[in-house]
PALUM-664349 format. One line per field, with one value per residue: x, y, z of N, C-alpha, C in turn; residue in one letter. Coordinates in nm, 4 decimals. Example, Ala and Ser with C-alpha at 12.3 -4.5 7.8 and 13.67 -1.06 7.14 Angstrom:
% residues 2
n_xx = c(1.3190;1.2850)
n_yy = c(-0.5690;-0.2250)
n_zz = c(0.7800;0.7080)
ca_xx = c(1.2300;1.3670)
ca_yy = c(-0.4500;-0.1060)
ca_zz = c(0.7800;0.7140)
c_xx = c(1.3200;1.2900)
c_yy = c(-0.3300;0.0030)
c_zz = c(0.7800;0.7870)
rest = c(A;S)
% end
This chain:
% residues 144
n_xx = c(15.2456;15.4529;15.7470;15.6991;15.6473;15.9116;16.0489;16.3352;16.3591;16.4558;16.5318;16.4486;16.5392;16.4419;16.6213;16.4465;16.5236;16.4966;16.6467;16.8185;16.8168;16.9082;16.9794;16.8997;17.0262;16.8809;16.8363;16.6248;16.6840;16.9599;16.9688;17.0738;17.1765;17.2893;17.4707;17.3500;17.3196;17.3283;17.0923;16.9875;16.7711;16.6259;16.3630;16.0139;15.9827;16.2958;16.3699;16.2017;16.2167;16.5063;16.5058;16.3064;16.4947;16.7073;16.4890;16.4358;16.6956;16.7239;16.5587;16.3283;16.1484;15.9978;15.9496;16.1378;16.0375;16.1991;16.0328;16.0457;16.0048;16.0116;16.1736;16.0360;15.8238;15.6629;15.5377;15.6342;15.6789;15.8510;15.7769;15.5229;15.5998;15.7520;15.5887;15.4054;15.5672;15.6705;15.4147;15.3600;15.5966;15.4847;15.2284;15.3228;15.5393;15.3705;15.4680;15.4771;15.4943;15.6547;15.6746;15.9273;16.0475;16.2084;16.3980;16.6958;16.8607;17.0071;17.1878;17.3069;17.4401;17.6269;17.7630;17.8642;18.0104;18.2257;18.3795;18.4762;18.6329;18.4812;18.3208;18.1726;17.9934;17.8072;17.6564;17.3387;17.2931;17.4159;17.2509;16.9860;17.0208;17.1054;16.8063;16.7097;16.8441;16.7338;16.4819;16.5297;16.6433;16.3670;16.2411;16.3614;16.3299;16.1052;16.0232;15.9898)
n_yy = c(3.4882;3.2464;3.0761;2.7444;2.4501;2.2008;2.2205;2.3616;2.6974;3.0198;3.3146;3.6757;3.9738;4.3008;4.6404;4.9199;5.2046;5.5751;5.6528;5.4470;5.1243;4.8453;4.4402;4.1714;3.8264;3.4895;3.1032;2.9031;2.6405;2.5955;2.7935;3.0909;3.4006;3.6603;3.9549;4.1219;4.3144;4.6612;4.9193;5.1893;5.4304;5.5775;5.6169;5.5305;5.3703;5.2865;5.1418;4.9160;4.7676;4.7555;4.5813;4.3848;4.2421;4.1205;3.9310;3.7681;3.6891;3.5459;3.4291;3.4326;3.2246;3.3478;3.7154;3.9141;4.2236;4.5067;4.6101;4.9582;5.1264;5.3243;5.2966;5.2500;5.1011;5.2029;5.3448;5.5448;5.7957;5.6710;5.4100;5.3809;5.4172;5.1841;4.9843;5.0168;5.0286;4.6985;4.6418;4.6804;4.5346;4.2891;4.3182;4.3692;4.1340;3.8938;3.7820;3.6391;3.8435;3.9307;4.0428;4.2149;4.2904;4.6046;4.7667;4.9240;4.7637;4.8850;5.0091;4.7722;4.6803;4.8575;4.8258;4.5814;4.5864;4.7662;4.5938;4.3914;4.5424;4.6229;4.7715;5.0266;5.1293;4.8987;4.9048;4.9004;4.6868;4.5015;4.5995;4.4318;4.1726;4.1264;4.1778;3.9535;3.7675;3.7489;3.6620;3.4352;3.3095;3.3043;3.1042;2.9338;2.8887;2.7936;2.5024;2.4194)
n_zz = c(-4.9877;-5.0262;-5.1285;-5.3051;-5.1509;-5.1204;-5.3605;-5.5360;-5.5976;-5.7787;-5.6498;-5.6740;-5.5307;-5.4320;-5.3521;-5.3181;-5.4150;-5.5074;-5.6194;-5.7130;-5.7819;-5.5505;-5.6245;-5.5761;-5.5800;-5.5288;-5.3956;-5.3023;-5.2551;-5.1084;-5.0105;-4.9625;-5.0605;-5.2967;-5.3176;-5.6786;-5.8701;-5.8883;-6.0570;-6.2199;-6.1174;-6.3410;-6.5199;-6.5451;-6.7587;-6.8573;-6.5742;-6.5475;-6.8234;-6.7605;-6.5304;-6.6452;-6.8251;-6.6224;-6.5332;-6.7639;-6.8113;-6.5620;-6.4520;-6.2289;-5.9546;-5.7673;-5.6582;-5.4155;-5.2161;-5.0822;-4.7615;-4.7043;-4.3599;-4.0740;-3.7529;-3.5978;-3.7160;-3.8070;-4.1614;-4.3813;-4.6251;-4.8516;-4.8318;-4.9296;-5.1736;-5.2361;-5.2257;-5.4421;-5.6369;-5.6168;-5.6576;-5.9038;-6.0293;-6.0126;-6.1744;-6.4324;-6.4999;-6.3905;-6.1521;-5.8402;-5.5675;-5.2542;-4.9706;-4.7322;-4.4315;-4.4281;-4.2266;-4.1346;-4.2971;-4.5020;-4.2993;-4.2097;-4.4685;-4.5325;-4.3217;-4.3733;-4.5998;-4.5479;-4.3909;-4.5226;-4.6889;-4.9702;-5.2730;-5.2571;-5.4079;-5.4869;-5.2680;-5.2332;-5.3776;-5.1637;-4.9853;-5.0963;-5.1019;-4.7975;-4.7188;-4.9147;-4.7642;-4.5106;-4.5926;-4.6708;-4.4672;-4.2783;-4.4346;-4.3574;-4.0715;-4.0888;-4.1909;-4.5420)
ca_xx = c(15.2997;15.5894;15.8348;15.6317;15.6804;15.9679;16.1102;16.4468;16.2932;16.5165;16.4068;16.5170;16.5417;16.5430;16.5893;16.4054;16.5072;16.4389;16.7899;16.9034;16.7149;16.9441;16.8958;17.0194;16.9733;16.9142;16.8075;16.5433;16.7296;17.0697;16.9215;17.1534;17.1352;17.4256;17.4139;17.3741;17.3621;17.2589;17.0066;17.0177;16.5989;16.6099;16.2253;15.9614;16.0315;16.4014;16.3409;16.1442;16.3360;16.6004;16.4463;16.2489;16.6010;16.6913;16.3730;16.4350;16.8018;16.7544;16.4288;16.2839;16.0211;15.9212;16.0284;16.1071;16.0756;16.2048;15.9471;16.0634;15.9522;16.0357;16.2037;15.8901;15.7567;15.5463;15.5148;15.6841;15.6982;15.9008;15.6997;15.3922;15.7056;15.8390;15.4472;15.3702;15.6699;15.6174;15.2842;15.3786;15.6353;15.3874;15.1259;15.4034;15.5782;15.2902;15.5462;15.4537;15.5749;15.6700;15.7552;15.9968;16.0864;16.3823;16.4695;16.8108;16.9270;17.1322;17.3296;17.3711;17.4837;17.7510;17.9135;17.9839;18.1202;18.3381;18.4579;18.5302;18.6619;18.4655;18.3046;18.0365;17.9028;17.7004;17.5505;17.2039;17.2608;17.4219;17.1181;16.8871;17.1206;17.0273;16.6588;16.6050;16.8826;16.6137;16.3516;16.5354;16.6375;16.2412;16.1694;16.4499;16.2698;15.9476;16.0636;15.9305)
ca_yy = c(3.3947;3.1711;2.9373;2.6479;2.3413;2.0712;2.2289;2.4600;2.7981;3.1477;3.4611;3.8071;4.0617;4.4274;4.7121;5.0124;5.3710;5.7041;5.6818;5.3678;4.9898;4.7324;4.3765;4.0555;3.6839;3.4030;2.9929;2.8370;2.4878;2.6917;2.9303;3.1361;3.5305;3.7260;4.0868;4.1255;4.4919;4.8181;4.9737;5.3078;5.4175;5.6946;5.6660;5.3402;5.2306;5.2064;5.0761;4.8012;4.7282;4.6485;4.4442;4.2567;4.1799;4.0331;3.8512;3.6894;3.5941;3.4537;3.3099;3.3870;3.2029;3.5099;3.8622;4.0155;4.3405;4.5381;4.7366;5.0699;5.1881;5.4037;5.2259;5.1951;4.9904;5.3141;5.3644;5.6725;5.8225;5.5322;5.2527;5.3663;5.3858;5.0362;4.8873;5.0225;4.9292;4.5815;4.5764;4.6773;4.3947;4.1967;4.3410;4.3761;4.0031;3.8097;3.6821;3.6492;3.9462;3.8976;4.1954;4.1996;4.4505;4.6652;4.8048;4.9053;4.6927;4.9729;4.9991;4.6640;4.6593;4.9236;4.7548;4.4393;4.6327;4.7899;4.4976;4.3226;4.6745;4.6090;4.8477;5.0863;5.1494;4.8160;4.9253;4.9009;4.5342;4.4520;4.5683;4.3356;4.0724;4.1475;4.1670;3.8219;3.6740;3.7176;3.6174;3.2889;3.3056;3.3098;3.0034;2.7723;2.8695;2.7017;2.4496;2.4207)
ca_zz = c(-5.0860;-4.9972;-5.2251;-5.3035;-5.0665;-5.1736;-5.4772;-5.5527;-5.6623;-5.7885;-5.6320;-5.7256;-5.4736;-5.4448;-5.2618;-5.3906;-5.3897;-5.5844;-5.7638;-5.7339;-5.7195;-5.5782;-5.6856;-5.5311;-5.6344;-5.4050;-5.4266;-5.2084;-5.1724;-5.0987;-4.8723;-4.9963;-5.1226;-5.2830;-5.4575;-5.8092;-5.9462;-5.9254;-6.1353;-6.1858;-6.1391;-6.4397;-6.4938;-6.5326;-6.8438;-6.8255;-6.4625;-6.6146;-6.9097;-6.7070;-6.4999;-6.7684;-6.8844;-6.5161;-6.5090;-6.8393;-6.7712;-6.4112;-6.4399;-6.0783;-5.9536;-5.6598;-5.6005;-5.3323;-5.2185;-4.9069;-4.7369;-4.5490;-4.2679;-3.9419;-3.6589;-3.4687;-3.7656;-3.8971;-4.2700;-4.4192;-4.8219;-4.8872;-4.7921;-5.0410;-5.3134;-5.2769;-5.2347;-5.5684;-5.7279;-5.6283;-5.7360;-6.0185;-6.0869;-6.0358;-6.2266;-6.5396;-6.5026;-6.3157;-6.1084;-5.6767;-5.4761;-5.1412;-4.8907;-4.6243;-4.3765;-4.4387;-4.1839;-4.0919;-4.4142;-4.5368;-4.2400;-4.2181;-4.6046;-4.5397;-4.2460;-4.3910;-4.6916;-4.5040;-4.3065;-4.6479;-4.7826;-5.1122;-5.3473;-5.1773;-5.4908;-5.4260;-5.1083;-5.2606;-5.4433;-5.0686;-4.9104;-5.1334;-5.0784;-4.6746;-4.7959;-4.9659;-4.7356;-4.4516;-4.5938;-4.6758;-4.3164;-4.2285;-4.4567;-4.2406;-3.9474;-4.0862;-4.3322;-4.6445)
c_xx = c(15.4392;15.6425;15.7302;15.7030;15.7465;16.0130;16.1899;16.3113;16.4083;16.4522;16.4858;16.4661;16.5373;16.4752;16.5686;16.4574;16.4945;16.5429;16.8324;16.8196;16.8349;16.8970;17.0129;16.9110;16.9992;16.8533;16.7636;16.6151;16.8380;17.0640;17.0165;17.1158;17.2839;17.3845;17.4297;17.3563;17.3077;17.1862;16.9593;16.8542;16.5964;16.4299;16.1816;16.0008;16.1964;16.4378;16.2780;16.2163;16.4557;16.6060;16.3901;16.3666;16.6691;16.6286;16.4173;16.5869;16.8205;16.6210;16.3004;16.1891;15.8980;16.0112;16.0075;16.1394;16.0839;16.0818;15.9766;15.9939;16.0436;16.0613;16.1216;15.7647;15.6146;15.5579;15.5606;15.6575;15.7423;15.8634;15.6089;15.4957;15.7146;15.7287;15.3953;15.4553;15.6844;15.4890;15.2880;15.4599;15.5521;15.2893;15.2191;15.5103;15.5031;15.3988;15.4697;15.5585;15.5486;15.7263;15.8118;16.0295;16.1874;16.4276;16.5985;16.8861;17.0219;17.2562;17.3733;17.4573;17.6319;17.8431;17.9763;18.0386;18.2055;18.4404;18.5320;18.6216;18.6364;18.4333;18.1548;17.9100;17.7786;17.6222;17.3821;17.1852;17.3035;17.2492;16.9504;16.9757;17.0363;16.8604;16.6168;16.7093;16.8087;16.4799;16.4178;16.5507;16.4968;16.2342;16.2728;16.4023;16.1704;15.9996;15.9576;15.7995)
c_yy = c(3.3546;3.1115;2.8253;2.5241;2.2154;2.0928;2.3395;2.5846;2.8964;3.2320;3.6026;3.9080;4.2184;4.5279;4.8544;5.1542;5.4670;5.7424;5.5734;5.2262;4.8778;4.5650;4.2642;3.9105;3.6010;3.2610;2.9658;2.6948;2.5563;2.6914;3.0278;3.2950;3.5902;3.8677;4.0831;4.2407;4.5701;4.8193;5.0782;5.3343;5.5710;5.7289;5.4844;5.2757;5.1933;5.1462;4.9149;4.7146;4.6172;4.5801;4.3422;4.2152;4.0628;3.9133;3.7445;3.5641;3.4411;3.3447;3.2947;3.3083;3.3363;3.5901;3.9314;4.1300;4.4188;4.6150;4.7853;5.0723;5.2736;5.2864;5.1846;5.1144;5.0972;5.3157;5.5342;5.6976;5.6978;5.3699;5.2497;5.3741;5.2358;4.9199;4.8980;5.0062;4.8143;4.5551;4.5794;4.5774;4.2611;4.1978;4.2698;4.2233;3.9076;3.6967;3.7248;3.7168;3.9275;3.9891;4.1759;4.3329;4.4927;4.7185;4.7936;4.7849;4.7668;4.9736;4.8959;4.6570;4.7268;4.8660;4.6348;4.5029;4.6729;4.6962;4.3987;4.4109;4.6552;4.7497;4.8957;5.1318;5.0139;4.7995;4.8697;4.7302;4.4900;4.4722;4.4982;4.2159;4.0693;4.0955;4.0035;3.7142;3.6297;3.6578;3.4993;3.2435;3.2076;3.1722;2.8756;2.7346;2.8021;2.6251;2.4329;2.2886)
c_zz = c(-5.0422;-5.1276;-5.1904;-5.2127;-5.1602;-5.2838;-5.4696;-5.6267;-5.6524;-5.7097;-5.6599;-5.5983;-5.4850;-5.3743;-5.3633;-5.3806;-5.4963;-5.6667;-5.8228;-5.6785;-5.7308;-5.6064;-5.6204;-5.5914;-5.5413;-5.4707;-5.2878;-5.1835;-5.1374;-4.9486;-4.8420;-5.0853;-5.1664;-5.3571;-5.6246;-5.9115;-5.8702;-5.9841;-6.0823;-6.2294;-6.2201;-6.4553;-6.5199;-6.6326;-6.8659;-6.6943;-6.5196;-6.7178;-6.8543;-6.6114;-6.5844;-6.8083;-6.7937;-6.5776;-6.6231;-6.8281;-6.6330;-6.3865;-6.2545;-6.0391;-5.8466;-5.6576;-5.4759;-5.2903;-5.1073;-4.8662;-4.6779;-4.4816;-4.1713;-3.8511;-3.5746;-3.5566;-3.8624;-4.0351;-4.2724;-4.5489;-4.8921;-4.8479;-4.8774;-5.1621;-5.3444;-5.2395;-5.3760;-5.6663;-5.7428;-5.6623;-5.8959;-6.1466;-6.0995;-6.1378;-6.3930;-6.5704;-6.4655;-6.2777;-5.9414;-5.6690;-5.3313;-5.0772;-4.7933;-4.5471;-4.3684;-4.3413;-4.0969;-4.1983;-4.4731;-4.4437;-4.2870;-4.3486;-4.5987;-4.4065;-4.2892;-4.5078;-4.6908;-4.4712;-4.4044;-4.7763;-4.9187;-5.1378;-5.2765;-5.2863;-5.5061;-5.3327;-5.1344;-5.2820;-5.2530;-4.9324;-4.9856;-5.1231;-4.8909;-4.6968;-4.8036;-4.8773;-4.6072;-4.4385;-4.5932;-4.5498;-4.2449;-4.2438;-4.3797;-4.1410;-3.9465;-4.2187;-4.4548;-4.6785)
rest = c(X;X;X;X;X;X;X;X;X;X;X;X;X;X;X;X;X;X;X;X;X;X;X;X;X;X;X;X;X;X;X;X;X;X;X;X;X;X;X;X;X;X;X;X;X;X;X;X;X;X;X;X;X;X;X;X;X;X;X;X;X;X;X;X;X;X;X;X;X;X;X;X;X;X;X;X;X;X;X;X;X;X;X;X;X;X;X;X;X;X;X;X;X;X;X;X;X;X;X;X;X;X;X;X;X;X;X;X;X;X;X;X;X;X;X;X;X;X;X;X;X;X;X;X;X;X;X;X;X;X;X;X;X;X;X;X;X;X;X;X;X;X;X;X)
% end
């Protein structure tokens, strides 16, 4: 599932983990991604919650969601986490989920935070920021 052809679309990003789900916002005419919180992953339904609250404010039209892996592109614990968490946004918003590959998005997230000496406590929203700014990346390479 892509952004539909010839029209601006939202998309909501995020990078999944076992404490902490960052969350970035981006625009298909733009082509543009920036971070936009934290969310602290206590259990599903306040995971949800506060996403459904997202969702309602920003309006996405797709989500996307990083997929881990192993540097050699293998699947680890955390790759069947952040497949069933996106299915699950999906299932629970019937919005299109779209997966990207994470890896090495964290680093990346913490060097430019450094290099901008911001707040590291965004590491997570910076690495969905990374996340959906790739994928928009992707769709330049094949225009819309």
């Amino acid at each position: 599932m892509s952004v539909a052809s010839g029209r601006e679309a939202t998309l909501l990003a995020f990078d999944y983990g076992e404490k902490r789900i960052g969350v970035a916002l981006g625009n298909s005419l733009t082509r543009s991604a920036r971070p936009l919180t934290v969310l602290l992953n206590r259990n599903r339904d306040y995971r949800f919650e506060a996403i459904g609250k997202l969702i309602a404010e920003w309006k996405p039209d797709v989500l996307v969601v990083g997929l881990p892996s192993h540097p050699d592109g293998t699947p680890h614990a955390m790759t069947q986490q952040a497949k069933r968490f996106g299915n699950q946004l999906n299932g629970r918003f019937n919005l299109p989920v779209v997966w990207v590959d994470e890896r090495y998005t964290s680093v990346d997230a913490e060097a430019q935070i450094r290099e901008r000496g911001g707040d590291t406590g965004q590491l997570d929203a910076e690495a969905a920021s990374i996340i959906l700014q790739q994928y928009l990346d992707e769709l330049s390479d094949h225009p819309l």
